[in-house]
N, C-alpha and C positions, 0 to 999 in steps of 0.2 A: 097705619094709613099713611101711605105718601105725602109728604109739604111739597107746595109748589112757593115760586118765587121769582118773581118778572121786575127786573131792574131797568131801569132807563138809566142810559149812560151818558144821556147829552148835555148839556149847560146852557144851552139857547132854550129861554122860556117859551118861543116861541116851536120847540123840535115836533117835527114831522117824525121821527122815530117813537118819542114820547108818546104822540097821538098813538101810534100805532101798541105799542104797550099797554096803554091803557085801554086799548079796543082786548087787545087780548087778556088783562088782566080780570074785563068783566064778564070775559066770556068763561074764564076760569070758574070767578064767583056764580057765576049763573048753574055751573055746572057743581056747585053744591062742596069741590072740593078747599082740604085747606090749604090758602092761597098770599103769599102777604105780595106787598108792591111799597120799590125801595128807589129811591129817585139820587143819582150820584150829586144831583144839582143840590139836594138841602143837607148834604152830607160836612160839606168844606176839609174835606181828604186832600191829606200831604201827596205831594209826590213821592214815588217811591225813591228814597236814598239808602238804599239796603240795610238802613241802621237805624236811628230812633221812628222814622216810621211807623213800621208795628205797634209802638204803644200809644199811639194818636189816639183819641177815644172813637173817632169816625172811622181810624181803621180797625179798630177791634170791631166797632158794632155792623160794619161790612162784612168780616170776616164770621162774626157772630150769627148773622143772619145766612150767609153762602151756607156755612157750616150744618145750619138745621133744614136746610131743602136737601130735598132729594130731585127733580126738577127744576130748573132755571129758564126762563126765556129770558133773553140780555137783546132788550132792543139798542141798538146804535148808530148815531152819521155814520155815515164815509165820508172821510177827507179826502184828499189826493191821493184818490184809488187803496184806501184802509182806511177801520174801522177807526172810531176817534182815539186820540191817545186817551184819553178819559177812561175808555174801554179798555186799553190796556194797560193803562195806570192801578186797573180792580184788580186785573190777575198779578199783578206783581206785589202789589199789595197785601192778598189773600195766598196767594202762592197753596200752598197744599190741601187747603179748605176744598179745593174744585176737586177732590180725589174721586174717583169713582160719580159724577153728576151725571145726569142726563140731559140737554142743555141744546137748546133752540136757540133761534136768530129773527129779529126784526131789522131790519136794515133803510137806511133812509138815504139820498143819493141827490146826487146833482143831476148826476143823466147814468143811461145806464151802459155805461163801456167798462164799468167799475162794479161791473154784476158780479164777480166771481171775489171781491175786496175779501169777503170775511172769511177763506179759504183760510188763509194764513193764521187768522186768532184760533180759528176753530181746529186745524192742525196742533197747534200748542196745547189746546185742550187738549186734546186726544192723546197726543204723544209726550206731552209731563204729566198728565193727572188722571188717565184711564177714560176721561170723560166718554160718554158715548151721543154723539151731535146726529142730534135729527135730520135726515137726509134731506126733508121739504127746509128751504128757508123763505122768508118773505125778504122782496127788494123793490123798495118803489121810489119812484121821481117825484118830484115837485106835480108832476100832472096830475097827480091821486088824490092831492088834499085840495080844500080848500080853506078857509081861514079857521073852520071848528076841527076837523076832524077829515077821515078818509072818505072821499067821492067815488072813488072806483071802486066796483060792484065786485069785481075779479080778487085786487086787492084784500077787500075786507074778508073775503069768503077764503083766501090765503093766511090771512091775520087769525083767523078762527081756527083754521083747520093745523096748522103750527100748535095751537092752545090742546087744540085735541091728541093731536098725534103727543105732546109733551104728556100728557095724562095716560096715553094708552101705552109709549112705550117704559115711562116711568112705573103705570102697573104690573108691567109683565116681567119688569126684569127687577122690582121690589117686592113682587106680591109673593 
């Protein structure tokens, strides 16, 4: 049976990305599969310095957790048009863990002229680690949320259907 595993990669308690993960994370759980949710913010992960890194206890137990999914959604900000380094701080840290993943996107924005940001992480997936990256991804502005969670109706049914398509292509090319 396929692991699922939805990471939030933001550091602002308050992350619009976060919400967003957690929307998918419980639509994950709703759908009965197993599912964990891993937050980069309670982690306190090194920078990657190509060298004692690795044996950081938060980076083994990132790389521990990457390593037992078969499916990942990685929700994440966008900064100045890319995803946050936080988000690329996992993959360098984890490096060959993402081998062969099947691997979604939440993305959270300023505005949206930085719609196309996570083009570039999700390339590296694809072209270091085999990953195979869900063709829908989710990207919303500040106008989606309000102070709990997502307001827009579009969005959330976005946020869902991400959680779905990670389930349906993770069982067909695991099953």
């Amino acid at each position: 049976m396929p692991k699922y595993l939805v990471v939030s990669s933001s550091g602002n308690p308050a992350s619009r990305s976060r919400k967003m993960g957690r929307i998918a994370f419980r639509h994950l759980q709703e759908r009965k599969v197993d599912c964990s949710w891993l937050d980069l913010a309670e982690l306190d992960l090194p920078l990657c310095d190509a060298d004692a890194c690795y044996m950081h206890p938060a980076a083994k137990k990132l790389s521990t957790a990457i390593a037992a999914a078969d499916g990942i959604i990685v929700s994440a900000p966008v900064y100045n048009y890319d995803v946050s380094a936080s988000a690329k701080n996992m993959i360098e840290l984890t490096g060959s863990v993402w081998q062969d993943k099947i691997v979604g996107f939440l993305c959270a924005a300023g505005g949206m002229s930085s719609y196309m940001s996570v083009m570039a992480y999700a390339n590296s997936l694809m072209l270091d680690f085999r990953c195979v990256v869900i063709p829908r991804f989710v990207f919303a502005t500040a106008e989606a949320f309000d102070d709990e969670t997502v307001t827009d109706a579009k969005i959330a049914k976005r946020i869902e259907q991400v959680a779905a398509e990670l389930i349906r292509f993770t069982s067909a090319l695991r099953g």
